[in-house]
Every structure is written in structure tokens, then in C-alpha cells.
VMD Tcl script that builds the backbone (N, CA, C; Angstrom):
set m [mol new atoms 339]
animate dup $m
set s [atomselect $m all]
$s set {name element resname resid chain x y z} {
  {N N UNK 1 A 126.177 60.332 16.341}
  {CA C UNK 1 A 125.694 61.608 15.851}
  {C C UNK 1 A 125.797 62.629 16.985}
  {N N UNK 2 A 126.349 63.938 16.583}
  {CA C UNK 2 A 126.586 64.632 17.648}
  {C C UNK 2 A 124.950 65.340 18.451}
  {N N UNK 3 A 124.882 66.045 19.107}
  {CA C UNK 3 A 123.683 66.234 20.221}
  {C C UNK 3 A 124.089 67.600 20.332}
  {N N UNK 4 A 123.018 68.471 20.166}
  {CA C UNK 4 A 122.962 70.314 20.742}
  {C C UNK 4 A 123.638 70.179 21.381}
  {N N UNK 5 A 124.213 71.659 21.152}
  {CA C UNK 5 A 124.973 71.804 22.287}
  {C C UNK 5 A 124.537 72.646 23.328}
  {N N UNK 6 A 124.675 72.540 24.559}
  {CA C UNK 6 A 124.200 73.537 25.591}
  {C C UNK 6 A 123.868 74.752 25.327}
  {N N UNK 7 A 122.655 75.723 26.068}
  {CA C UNK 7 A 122.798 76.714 25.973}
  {C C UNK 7 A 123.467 77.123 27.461}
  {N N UNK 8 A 124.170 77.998 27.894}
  {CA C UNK 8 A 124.672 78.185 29.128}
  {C C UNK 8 A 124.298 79.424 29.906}
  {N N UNK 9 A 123.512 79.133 31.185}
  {CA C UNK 9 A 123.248 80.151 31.569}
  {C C UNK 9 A 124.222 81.332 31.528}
  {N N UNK 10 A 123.876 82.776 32.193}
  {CA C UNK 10 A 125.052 83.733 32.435}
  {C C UNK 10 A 125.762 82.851 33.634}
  {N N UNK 11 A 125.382 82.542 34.909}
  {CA C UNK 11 A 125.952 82.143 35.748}
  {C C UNK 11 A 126.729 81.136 35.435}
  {N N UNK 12 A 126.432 79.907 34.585}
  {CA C UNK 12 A 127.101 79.153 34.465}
  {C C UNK 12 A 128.727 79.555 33.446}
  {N N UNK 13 A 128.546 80.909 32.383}
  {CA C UNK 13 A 129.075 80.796 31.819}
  {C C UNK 13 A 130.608 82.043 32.871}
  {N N UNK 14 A 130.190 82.721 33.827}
  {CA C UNK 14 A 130.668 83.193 34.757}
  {C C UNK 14 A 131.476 81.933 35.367}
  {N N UNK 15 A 130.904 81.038 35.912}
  {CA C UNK 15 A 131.613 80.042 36.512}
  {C C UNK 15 A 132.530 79.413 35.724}
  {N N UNK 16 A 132.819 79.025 34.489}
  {CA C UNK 16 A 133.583 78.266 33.653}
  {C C UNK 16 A 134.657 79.386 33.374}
  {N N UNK 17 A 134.222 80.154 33.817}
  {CA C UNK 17 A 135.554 81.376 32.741}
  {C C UNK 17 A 136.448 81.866 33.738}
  {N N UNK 18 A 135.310 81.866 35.407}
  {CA C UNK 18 A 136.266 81.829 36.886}
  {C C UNK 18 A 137.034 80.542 36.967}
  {N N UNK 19 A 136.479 79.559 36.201}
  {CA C UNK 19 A 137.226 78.248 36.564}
  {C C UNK 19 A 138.780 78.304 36.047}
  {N N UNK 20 A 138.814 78.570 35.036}
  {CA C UNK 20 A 140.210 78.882 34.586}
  {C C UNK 20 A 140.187 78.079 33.348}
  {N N UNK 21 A 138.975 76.858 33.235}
  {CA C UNK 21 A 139.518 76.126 32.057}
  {C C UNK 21 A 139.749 76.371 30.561}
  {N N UNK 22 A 138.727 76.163 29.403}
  {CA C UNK 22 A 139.125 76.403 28.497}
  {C C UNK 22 A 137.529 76.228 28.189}
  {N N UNK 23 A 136.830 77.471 27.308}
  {CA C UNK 23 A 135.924 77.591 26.911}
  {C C UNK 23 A 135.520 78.137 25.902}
  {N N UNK 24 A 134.996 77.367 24.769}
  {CA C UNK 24 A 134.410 77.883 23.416}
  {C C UNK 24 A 132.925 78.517 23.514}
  {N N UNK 25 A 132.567 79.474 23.446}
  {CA C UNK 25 A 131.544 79.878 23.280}
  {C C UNK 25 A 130.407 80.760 21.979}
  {N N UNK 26 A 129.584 79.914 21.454}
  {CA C UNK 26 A 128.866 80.850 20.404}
  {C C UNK 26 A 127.776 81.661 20.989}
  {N N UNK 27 A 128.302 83.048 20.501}
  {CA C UNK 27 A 126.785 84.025 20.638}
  {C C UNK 27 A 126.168 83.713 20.047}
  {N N UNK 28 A 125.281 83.826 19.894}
  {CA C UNK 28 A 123.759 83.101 19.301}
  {C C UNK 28 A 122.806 83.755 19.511}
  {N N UNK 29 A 122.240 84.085 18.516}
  {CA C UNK 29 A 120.404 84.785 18.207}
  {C C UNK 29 A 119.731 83.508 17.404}
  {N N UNK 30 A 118.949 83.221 17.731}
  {CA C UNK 30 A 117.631 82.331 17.147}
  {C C UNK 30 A 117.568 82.578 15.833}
  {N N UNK 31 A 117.045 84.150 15.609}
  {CA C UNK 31 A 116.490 84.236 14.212}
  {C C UNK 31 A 117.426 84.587 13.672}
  {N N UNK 32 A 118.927 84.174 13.699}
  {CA C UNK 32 A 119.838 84.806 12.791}
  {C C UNK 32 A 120.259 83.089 12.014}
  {N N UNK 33 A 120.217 83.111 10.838}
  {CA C UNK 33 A 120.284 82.017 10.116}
  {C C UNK 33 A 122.264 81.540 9.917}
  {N N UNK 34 A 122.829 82.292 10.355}
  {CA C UNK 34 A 124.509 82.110 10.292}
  {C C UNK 34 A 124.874 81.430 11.989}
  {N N UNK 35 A 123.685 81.768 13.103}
  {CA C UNK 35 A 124.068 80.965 13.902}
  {C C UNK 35 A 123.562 79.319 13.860}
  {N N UNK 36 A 122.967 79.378 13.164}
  {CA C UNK 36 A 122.430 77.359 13.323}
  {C C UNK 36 A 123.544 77.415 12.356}
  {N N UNK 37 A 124.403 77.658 11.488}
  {CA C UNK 37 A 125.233 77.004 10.525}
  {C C UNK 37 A 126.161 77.005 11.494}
  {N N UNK 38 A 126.820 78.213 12.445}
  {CA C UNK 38 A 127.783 77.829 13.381}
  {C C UNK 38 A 127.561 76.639 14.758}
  {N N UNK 39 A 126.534 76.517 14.960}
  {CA C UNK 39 A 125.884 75.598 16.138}
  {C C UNK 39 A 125.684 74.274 15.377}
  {N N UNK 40 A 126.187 74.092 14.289}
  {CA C UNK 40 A 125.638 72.463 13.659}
  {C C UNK 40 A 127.581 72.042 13.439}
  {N N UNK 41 A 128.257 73.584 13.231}
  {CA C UNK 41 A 129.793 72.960 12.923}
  {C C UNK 41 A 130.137 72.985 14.114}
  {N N UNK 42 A 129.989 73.607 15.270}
  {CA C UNK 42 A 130.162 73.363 16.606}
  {C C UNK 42 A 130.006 71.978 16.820}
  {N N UNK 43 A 128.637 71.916 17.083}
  {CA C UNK 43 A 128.327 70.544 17.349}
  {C C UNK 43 A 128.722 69.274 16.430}
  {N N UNK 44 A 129.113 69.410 15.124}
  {CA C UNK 44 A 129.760 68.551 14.485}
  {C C UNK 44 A 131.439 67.959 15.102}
  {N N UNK 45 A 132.046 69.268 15.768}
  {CA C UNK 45 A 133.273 68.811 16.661}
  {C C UNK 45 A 133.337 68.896 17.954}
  {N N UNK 46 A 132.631 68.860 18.284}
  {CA C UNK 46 A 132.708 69.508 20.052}
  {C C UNK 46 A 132.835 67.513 20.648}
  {N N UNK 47 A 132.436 66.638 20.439}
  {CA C UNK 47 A 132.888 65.613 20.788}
  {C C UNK 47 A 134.436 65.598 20.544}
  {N N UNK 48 A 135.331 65.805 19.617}
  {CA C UNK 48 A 136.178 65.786 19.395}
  {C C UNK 48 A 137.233 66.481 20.109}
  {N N UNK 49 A 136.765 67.429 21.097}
  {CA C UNK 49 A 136.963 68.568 22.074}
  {C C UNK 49 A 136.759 68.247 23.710}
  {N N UNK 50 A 135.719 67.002 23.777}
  {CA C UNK 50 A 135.099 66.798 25.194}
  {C C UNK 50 A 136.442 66.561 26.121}
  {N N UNK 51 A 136.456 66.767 27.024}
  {CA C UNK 51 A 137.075 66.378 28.183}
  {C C UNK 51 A 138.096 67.607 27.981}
  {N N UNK 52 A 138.509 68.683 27.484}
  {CA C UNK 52 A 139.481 69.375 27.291}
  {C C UNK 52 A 139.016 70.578 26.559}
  {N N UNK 53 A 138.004 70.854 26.058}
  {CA C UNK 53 A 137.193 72.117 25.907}
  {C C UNK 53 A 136.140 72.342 26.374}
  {N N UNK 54 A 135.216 72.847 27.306}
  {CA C UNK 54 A 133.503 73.267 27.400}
  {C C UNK 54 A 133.325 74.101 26.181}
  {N N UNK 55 A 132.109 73.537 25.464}
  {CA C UNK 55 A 131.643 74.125 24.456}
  {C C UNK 55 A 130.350 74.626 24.567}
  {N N UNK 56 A 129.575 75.805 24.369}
  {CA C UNK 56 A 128.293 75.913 24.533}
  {C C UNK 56 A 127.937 77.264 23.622}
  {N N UNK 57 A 126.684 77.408 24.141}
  {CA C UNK 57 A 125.974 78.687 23.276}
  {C C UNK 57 A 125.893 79.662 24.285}
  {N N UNK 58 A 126.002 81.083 23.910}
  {CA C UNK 58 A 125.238 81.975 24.458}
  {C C UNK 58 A 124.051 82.653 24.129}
  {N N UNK 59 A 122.307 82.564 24.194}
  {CA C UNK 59 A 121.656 82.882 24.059}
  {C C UNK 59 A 121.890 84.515 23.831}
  {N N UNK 60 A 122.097 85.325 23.208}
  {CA C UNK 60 A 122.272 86.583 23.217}
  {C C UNK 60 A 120.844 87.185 23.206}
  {N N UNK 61 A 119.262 86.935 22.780}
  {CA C UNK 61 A 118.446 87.221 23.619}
  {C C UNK 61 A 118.063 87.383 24.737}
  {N N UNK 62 A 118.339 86.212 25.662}
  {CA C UNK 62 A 118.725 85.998 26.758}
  {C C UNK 62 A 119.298 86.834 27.997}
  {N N UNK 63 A 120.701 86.676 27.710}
  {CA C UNK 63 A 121.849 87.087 28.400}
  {C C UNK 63 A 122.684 88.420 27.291}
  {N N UNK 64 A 121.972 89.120 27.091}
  {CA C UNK 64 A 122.725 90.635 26.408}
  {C C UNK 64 A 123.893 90.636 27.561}
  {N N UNK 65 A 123.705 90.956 28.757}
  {CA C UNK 65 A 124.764 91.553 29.814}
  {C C UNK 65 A 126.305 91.131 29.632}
  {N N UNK 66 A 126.435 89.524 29.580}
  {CA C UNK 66 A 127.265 88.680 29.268}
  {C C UNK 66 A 127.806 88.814 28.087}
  {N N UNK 67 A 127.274 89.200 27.056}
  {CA C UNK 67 A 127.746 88.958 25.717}
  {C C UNK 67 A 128.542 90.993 25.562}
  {N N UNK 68 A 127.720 91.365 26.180}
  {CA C UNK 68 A 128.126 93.342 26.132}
  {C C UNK 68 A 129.404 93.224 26.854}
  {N N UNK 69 A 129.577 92.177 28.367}
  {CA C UNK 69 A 131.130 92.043 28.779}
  {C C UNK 69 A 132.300 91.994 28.303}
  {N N UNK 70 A 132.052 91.233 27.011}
  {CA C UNK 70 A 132.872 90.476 26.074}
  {C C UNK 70 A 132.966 91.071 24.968}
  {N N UNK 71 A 132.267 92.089 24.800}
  {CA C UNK 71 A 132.001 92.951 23.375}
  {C C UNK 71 A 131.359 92.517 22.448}
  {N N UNK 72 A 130.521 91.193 22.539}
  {CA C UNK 72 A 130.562 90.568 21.719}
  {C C UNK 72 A 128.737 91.132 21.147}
  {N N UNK 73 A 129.253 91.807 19.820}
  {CA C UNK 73 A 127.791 92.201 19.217}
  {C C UNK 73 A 127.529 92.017 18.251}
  {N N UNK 74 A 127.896 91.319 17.706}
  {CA C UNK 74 A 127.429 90.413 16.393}
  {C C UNK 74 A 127.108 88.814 16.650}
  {N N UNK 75 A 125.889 88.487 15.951}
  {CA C UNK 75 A 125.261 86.948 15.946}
  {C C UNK 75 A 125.484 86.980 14.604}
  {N N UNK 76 A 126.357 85.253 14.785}
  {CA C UNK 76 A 126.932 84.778 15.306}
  {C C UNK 76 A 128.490 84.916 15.945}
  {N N UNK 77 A 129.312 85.081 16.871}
  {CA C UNK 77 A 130.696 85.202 17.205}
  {C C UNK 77 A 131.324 84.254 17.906}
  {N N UNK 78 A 132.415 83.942 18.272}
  {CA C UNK 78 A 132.580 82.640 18.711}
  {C C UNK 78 A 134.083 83.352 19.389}
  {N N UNK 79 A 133.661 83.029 20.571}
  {CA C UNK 79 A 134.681 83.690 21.942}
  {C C UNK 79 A 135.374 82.403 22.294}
  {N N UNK 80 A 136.877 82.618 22.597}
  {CA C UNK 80 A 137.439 81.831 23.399}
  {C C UNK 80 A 138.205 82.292 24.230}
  {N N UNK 81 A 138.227 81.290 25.388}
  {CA C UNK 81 A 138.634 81.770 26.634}
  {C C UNK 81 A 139.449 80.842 27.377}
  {N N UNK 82 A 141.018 81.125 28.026}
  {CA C UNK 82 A 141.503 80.105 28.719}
  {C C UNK 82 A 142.378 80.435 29.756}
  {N N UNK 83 A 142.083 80.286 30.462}
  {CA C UNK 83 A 142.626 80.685 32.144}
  {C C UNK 83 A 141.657 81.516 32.597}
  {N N UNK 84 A 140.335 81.812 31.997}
  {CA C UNK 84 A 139.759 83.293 32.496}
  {C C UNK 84 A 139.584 84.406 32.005}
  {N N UNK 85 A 140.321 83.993 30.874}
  {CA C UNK 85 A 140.966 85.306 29.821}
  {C C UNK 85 A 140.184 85.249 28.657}
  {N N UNK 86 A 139.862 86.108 27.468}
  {CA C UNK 86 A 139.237 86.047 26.231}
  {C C UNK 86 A 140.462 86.378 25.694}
  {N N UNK 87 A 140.861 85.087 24.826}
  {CA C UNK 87 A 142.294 84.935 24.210}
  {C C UNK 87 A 141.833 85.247 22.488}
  {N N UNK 88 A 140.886 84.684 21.931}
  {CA C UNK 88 A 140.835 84.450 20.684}
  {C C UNK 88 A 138.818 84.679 20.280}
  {N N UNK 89 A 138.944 85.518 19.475}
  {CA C UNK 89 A 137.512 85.621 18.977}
  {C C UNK 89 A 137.166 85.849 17.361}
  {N N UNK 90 A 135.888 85.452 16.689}
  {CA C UNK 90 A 135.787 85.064 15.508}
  {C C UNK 90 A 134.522 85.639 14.895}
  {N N UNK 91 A 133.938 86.510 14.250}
  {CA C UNK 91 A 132.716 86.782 13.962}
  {C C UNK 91 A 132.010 86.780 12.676}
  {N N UNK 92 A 130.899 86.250 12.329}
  {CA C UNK 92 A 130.416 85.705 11.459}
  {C C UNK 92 A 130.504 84.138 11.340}
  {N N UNK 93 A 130.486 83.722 10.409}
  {CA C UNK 93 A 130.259 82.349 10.122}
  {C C UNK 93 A 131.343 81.938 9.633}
  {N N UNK 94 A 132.272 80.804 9.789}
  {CA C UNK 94 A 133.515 80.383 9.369}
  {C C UNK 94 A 133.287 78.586 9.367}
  {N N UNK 95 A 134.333 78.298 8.322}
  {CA C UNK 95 A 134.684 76.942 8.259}
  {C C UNK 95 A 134.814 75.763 9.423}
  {N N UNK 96 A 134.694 75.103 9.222}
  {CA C UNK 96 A 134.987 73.786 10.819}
  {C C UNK 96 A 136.381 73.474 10.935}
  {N N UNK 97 A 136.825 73.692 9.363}
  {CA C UNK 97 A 138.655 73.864 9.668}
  {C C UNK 97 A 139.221 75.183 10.245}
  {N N UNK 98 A 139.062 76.000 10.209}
  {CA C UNK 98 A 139.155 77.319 10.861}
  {C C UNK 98 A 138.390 77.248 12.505}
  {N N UNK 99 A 137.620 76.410 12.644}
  {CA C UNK 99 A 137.263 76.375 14.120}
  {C C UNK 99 A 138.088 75.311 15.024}
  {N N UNK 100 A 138.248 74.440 14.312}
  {CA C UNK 100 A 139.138 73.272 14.927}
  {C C UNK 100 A 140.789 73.961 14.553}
  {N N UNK 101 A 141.202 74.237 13.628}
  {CA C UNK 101 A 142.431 75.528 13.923}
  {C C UNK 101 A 142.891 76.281 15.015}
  {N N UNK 102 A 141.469 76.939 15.269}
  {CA C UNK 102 A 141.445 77.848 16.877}
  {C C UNK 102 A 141.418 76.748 18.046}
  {N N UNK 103 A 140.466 76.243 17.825}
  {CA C UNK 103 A 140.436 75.155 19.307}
  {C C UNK 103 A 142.005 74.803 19.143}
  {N N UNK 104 A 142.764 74.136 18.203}
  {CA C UNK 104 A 144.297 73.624 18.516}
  {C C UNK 104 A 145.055 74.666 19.248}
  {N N UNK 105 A 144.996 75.993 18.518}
  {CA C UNK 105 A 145.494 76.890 19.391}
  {C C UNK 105 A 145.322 77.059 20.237}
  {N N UNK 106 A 143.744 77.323 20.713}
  {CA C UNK 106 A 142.939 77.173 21.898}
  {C C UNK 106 A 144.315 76.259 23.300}
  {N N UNK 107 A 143.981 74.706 22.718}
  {CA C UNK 107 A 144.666 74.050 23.531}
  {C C UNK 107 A 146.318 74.266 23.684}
  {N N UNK 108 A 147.046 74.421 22.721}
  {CA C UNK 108 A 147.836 74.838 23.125}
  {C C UNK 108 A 148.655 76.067 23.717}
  {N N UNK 109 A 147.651 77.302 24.172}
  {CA C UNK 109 A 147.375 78.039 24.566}
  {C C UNK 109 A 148.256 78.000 26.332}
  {N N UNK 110 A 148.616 78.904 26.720}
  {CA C UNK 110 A 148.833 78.745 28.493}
  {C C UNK 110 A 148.543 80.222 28.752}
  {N N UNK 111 A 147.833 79.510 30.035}
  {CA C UNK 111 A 146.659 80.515 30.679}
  {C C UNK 111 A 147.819 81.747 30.938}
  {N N UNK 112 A 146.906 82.735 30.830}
  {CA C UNK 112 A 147.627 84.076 31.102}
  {C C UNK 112 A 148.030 83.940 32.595}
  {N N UNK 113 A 148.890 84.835 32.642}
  {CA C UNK 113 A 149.715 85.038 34.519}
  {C C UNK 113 A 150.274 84.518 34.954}
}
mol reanalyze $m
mol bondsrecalc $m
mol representation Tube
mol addrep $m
């Protein structure tokens, strides 16, 4: 059975995106009822992703600063990022086939530069 998924600090989510790898991220508000439907299909594939995607949440209570970087102003949205770059983004609530769609792209993706 899959397990929450992280929430990620700002710093941490700074560090993963300097890292260059490949990162899925949901904005996330608490009281918005379209992000637990995206954080349960997240977490329904994100094993399926381990070792070759970081997957996590962004508290957008939290960390506004981070999420205003990214433009990202709607809960729920779902940012992806690879080399460093915000390659692909999604807002509102969508299918787990449409998320695992992007992650393929995601991976087959090459980092900008």
C-alpha cells in the first residue's frame, strides 16, 4: 500500500530542482478537496516512479514564495521539472493516466542546455 507522500520544505524543494534531477511536484492547500484526490493518485504511483522521479507536495500555505516562483496559483497544480527547468505543468485535478502520461514524458524528457 502506497505511504503519503512528502511534504517538501522550500529549501528542500530548491535543492532538488538545483540538483538537476527530475521532480514531480503537487501544490497543495489542505482545505481544498481536489488536492487529497490529487495526493491519493500521486501516491497511488509514485512507487512506480521511485528511484527516477522525486515526488512530493508543496504546502502552498506554507511556502506561498515557492509556489509564486513557479506561477503556480491554483490548488491543486502539479509542476514538473527536469534538469532545473519547469518543463510541464497541470492544473486542477486530472486522471492517474494523464499523470503517469506526463511522468513518461517527464522521463523521457532531456534536461534543457
Amino acid at each position: 500500500m502506497p505511504g503519503p507522500l512528502p511534504v517538501l520544505s522550500a529549501a528542500a524543494i530548491e535543492r532538488e530542482i538545483e540538483r538537476g534531477g527530475r521532480l514531480a511536484l503537487l501544490v497543495s492547500k489542505r482545505s481544498v478537496a481536489g488536492c487529497h484526490v490529487m495526493a491519493a493518485t500521486l501516491e497511488s504511483v509514485a512507487a512506480e516512479y521511485a528511484g527516477r522521479v522525486t515526488v512530493g507536495i508543496l504546502d502552498l500555505q506554507r511556502d506561498q514564495a515557492v509556489a509564486d516562483r513557479w506561477l503556480a496559483r491554483a490548488a491543486p497544480s502539479l509542476l514538473f521539472f527536469v534538469g532545473g527547468a519547469l518543463v510541464d505543468r497541470v492544473d486542477g485535478v486530472v486522471s492517474r493516466g494523464q499523470v503517469t502520461r506526463r511522468l513518461d514524458l517527464m522521463l523521457s524528457a532531456r534536461p534543457p542546455g
